[in-house]
N, C-alpha and C positions, 0 to 999 in steps of 0.2 A: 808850940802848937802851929800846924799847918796852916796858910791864910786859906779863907773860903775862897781866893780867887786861882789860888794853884789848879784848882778844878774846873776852869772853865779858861785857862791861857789861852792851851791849845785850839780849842774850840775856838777862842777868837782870833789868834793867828790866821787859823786857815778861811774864818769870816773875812778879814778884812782882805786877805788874798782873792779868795774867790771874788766877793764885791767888785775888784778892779778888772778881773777876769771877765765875768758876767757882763759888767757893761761893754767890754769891748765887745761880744760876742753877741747882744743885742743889736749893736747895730746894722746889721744887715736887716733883720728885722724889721725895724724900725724905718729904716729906705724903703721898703718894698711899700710903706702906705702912703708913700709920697705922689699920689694917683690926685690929677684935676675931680674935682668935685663932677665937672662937667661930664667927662670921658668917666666916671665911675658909674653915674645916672646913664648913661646909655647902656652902659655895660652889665648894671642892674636891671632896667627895663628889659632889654635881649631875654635874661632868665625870670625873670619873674612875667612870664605868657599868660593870658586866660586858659592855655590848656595848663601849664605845668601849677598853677593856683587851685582849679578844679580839684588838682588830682593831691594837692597838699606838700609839693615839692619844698622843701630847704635854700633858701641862698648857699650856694656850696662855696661861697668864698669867704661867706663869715662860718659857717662851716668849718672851713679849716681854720682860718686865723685865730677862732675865740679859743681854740685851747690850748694854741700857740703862747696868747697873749697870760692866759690865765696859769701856766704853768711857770712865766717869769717872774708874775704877782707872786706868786706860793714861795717861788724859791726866794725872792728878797728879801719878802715879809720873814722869811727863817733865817740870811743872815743879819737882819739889822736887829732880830732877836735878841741872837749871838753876842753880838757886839753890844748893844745894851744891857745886855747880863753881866756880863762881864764888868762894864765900867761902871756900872752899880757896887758889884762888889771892893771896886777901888776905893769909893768914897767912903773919907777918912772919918773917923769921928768928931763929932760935934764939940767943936772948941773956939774960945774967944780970943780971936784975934787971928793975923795970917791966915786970912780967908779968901783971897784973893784967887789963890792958886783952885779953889774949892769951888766957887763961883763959877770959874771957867768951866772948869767939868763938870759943873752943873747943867750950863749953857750946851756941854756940847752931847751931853746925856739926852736932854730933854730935843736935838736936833733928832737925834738917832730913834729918838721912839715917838717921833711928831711924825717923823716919814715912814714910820712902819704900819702905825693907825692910816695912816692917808694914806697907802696901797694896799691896806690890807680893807678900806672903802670900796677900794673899784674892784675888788677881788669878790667882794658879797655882793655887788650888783651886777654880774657878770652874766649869771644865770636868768634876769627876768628878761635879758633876751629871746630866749626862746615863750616864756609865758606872753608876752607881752607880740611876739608876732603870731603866735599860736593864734590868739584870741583874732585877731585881725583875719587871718587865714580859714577862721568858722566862720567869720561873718561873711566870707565871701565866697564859702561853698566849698572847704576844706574836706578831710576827712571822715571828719567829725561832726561834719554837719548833717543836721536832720531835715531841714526843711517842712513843707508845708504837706502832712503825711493825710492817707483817707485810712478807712478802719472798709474792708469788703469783707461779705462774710460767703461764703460758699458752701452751700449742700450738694452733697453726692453719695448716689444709691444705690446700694449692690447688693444682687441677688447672687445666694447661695444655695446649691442641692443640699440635699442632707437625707442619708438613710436610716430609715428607723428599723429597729435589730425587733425582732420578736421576742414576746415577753417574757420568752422562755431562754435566751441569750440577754438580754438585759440581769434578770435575775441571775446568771452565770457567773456573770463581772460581780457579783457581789458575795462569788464563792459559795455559793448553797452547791452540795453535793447531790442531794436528795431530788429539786429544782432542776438539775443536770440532766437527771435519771427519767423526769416526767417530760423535760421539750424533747428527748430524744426519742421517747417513744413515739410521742405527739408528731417526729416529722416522720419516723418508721409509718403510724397507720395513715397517712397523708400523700402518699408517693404518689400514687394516681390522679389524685389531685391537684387542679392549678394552688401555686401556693400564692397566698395574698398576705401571709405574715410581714413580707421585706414590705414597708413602705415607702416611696421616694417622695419628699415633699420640699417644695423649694422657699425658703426665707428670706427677706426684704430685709437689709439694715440700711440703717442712715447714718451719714457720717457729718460732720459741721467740725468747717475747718475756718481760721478767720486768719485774713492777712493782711497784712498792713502795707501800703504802696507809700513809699516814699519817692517824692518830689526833687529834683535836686537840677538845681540850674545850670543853664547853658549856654551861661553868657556871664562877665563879670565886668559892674562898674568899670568905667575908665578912673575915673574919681579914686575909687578903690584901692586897683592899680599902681596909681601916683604916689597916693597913699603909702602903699607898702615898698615902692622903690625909696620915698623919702623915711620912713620907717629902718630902711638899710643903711641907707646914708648916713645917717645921725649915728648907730651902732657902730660902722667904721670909723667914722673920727671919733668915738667914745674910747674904741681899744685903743688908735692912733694917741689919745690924749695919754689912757692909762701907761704906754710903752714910753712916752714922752717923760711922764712925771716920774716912771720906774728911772729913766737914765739919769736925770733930772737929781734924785733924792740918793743915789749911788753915788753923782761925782760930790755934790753937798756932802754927803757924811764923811766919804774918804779924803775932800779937804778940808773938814771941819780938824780929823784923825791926824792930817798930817802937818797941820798949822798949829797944832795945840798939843801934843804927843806926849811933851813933859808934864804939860799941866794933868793930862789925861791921866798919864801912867803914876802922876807923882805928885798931887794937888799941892802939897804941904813942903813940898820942896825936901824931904828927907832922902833915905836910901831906900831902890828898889820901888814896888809897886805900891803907891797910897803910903810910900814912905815905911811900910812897915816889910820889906824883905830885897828880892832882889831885884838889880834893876833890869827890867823887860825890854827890848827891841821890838815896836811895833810893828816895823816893816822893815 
């Protein structure tokens, strides 16, 4: 019978490759937030203006960074999956004694999926950065804000002509043939005479329209301001922290991986993987 782990080698082959890949290719990444707290807060203030606040603008450098950051969270938290799946499936069955080997790969199991949950932490908090500046940016006169609104209501009055058809044209529009036959005569013996049939009469409507004036500021807290540049700040070293513990939890697994390899691949000391087939080259 096949082992269940024949099914996921590969899979963790190219895991523990990429993991060593991935972290070297982070770091540049990672350099690039090595920015003074100082010279960042200027840097922040410059873009966050009382005009660009008004109007609801973005910090456009956490902007780019957060999906930078959040796309390396995604892909680690997938290979340290990888690799935990796998060395689950190695583990031997439950036997007394010579446990040693068993132990280890326990230890180094339970490394692999402690650093998956803890990036995969900063990976779901990632997003209440924008709820959480959003909110901040209504209170100080964002897009979204409504402010302090009046209710005006507005009448206006228009007069309209309107002709009024004779009664013998009225009754036409309603198809009487007969009806036809009588206003036609009616205006034959009539010709000599002023006609006073067409009437012109002019009608008054009124119209009621209501609209709402909203209020919206034009001017914002300096307080505020502060506010939302330190509001920035905290999010930059939050991703700086997340890209740090990403590198952090990469070279831990891959020298947990390659300090214990035997035990890993082979708890029980037998032949092959978990003792029960062939033996695997981790790296």
């Amino acid at each position: 019978m096949t082992s269940l782990s024949e099914y996921t080698r590969e899979s963790y082959k190219e895991a523990v490759d990429s993991l060593q890949d991935r972290y070297e290719k982070m770091q540049p990444l990672l350099k690039s937030f090595e920015v003074s707290s100082l010279d960042l807060r200027k840097k922040f203030s410059s873009e966050n203006t009382p005009e660009n606040i008004l109007e609801g603008a973005q910090n456009p450098t956490l902007k780019r960074l957060l999906p930078l950051v959040e796309n390396e969270l995604e892909g680690g938290c997938t290979l340290l999956w990888k690799i935990g799946r796998h060395i689950m499936l190695l583990t031997p069955g439950i036997e007394d004694g010579n446990n040693f080997g068993v132990d280890v790969q326990a230890t180094c199991l339970k490394t692999v999926q402690d650093k998956e949950s803890f990036l995969a932490g900063y990976l779901g908090d990632l997003g209440t950065y924008f709820w959480s500046r959003g909110q901040v940016m209504e209170k100080m006169g964002g897009t979204t804000w409504k402010g302090d609104g009046g209710i005006v209501v507005v009448e206006e009055e228009k007069e309209e002509d309107i002709d009024q058809a004779e009664e013998g044209d009225l009754e036409l529009s309603n198809g009487g043939d007969e009806k036809k036959s009588a206003a036609s005569k009616k205006r034959k013996s009539s010709t000599d005479e002023p006609s006073t049939s067409n009437k012109r009469t002019t009608k008054k409507t009124k119209t009621t329209t209501t609209k709402k004036i909203v209020q919206k500021p034009t001017k914002v807290l300096p307080d505020y301001v502060s506010y939302l540049v330190s509001l920035d700040l905290k999010w930059h070293a939050y991703l700086k922290d997340a890209l740090r513990q990403a590198s952090d939890a990469y070279l831990t697994v891959l020298d947990n991986l390659q300090k214990n390899k035997a035990k890993v691949e082979n708890p029980k000391g037998g032949s092959g993987e978990g003792g029960q087939g062939n033996h695997m080259s981790m790296f």
